[in-house]
Structures are given as C-alpha cells and as structure tokens.
C-alpha positions in Angstrom: 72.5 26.1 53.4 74.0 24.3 56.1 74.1 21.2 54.1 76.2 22.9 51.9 78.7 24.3 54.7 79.1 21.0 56.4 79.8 19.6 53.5 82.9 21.9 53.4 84.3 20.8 56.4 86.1 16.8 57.6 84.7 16.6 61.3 86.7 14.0 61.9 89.9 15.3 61.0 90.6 16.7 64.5 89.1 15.2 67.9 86.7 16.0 70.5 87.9 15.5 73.9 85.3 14.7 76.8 86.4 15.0 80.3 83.8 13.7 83.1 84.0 11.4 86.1 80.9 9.3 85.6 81.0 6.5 83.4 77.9 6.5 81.9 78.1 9.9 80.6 81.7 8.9 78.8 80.4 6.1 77.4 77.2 7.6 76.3 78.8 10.9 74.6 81.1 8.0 72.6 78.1 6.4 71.4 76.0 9.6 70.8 78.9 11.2 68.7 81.5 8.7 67.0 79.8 8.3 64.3 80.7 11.8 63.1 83.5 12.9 65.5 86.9 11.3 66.5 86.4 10.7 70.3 88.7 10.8 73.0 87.4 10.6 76.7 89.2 10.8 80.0 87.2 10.3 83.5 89.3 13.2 85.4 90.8 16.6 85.1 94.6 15.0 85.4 94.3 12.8 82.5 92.3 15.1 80.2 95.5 17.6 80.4 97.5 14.4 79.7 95.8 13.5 76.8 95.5 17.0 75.8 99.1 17.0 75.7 100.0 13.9 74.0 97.4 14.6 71.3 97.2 18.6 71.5 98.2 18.6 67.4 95.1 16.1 66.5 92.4 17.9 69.5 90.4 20.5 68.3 87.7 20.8 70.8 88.3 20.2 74.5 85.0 19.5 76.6 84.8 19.3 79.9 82.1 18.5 82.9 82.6 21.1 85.6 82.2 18.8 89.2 84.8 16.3 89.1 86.7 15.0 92.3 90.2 16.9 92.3 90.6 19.2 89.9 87.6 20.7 88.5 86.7 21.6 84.9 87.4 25.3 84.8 91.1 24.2 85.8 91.3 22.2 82.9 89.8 24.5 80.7 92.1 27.3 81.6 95.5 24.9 81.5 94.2 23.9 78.3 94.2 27.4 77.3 97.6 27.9 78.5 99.2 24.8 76.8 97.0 25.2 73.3 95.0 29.1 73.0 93.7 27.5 69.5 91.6 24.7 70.9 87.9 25.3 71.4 87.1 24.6 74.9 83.4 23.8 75.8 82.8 23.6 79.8 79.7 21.0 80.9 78.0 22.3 83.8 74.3 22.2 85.8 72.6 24.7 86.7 73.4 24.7 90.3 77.4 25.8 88.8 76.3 28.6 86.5 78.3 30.6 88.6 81.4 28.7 87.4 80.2 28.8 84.1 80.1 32.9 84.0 83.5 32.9 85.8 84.8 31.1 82.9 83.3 33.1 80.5 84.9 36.2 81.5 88.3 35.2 81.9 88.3 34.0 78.5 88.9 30.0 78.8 85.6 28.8 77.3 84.1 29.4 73.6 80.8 27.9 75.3 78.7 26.1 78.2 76.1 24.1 78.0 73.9 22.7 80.3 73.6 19.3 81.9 71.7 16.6 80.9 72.6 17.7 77.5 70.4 17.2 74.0 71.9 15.2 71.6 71.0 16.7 68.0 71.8 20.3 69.6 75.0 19.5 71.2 76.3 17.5 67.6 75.1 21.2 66.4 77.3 22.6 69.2 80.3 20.6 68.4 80.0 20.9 64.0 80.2 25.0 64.7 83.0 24.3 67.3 85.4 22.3 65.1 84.2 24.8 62.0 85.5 27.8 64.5 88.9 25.7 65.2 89.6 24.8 61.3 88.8 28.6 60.0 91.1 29.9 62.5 93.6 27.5 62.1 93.8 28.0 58.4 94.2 31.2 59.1 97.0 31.2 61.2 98.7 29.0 58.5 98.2 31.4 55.5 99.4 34.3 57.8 102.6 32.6 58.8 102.7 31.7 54.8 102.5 35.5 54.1 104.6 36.5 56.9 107.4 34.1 55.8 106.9 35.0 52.1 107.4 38.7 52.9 110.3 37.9 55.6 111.8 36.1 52.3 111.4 38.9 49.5 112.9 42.2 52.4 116.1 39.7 52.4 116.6 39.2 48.6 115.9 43.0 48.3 118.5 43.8 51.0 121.1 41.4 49.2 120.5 42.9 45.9 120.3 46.4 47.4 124.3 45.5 48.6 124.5 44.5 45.0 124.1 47.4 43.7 126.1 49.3 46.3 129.2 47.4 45.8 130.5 49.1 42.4 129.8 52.4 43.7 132.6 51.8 46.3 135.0 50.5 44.0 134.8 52.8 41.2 135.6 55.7 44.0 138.9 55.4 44.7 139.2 55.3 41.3 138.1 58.6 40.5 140.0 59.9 43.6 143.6 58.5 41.7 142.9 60.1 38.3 142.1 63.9 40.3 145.4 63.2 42.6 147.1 62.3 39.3 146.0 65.3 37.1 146.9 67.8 40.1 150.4 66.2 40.3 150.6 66.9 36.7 149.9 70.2 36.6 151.8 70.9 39.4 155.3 69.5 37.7 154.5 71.3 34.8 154.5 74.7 36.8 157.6 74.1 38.3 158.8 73.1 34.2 157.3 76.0 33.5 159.5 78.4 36.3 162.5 76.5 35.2 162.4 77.9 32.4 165.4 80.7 31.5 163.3 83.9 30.7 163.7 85.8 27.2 164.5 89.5 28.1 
C-alpha cells in the first residue's frame, strides 16, 4: 500500500530545506537524505529565510533546528509562514525546548516537530508524508484557481451575450412609439377633414 502511494509521488520535484548551526548535523542530514530528496541547507536562521526566498517556488518543506545563535527556529518557521503559508514547516528541537515546540504548535507555524538526535528511516518517513501534504494541496490550489478562472470566464461571455440580446429590444422601441404617434396624427387630421365637412340639412 505505501509502495503504491510513493510511487505516485516525484520527491524530488520540490526541496527540503534544513536550517541548523552545527556542521555535522547539515552535512549528515545531506548524506542521510539526497539520495531521495533535493537538499538545501543553511547553518543560521538569516540565510534559511534568504534561501527560502530565492528558491520559495522549488521549497516544499522548510526544516528547522530550534537553538541557533541569533534568530531562533520558531522565528524562521513563522517568517516562513508569512512569506510562503503553503510550505510545510518541520521545527527540530530537544527535549529540553518542548516548550518551544508547543508554542509553535499552537500558533500554527509548524505541520510537525521532532525530536533531536533524530532516526533516519522515521524521519525519511516524516519528510515522504510532508512533501505528499505540500503536492496534494498544492494541486489543489491549482485546480481551484482553474475552476475559479473557468467560471470568472463563462459569467462574462453570459453577460456579453445577455447585452446581445438586449440590444434589439431597444432599437425596435422607438420604432413602435413612431408608428402609434403616426396613427394618432392620422386620425386626428381626419376628424378635423371630417368637421370640415359642409353638413347636408
């Protein structure tokens, strides 16, 4: 069954970005994943939201570590959400910043967390649903705007033809009012023929 659904989907057709200060750990997720994903990586907040940006067409899943000197990773994730609400956004943490974690949860900036030193096969797992999640919902947004567009096309052409069809109307009524004005001048000039008449007595 899930053979069959991953077939469905081109994991590589939009990127993973990984955002974390050490090394190691960017160099390790690289090796770990590119062999199914596109992989970007950035080692602090600042330059993930500038990659983000250069590449926020081709990113489908933004990642992030949480402790990071500067900026942390729930300030990422929420600019991310602010500058691309489609991407799915995944925030890195310990369990020492589970209360970051929540806090993310519940505003809304993270489709997941997941814990520190992460394991491979169940983060790949992690990542396959999250592009999955991005694709459905971003063919949906294009078949909606499809439909939406379609519809927007087919009011217009039935407003034009509705005008269409409206236009004789108007002409033909002055029309109708000349031929009345005329047949009441007529009968009018022939009652005054009529009273010009000398009577027979």
């Amino acid at each position: 069954m899930n053979f069959a659904t991953e077939n469905t989907y081109d994991y590589k057709k939009f990127a993973i970005l990984y955002v974390d200060d050490e090394e190691k750990s960017l160099k390790y997720f690289a090796r770990a994943f590119d062999e199914h994903f596109r992989i970007l990586t950035a080692p602090n907040a600042q330059e993930g939201y500038a990659l983000l940006e250069k590449h926020k067409d081709e990113i489908g899943i933004l990642m992030t570590d949480q402790r990071m000197p500067g900026e942390k990773g729930a300030w990422l994730l929420e600019r991310a959400r602010q500058l691309r609400p489609s991407v799915v956004r995944i925030l890195a943490t310990a369990y020492a910043d589970m209360d970051a974690a929540i806090a993310a949860v519940n505003l809304g900036s993270i489709y997941k967390y997941v814990t520190k030193p992460w394991d491979p096969p169940q983060l790949e797992t992690t990542l396959k649903r999250g592009l999955e999640f991005f694709i459905v919902q971003r063919e949906r947004d294009q078949l909606l705007h499809e439909k939406m567009s379609a519809l927007h096309k087919v009011m217009i052409a039935d407003r034009v033809m509705s005008l269409g069809r409206a236009e004789p109307s108007r002409q033909e009524f002055p029309r109708g009012g000349e031929d009345v004005s005329r047949s009441r001048a007529d009968q009018a000039e022939g009652g005054e023929a009529e009273s010009r008449r000398p009577s027979q007595s």
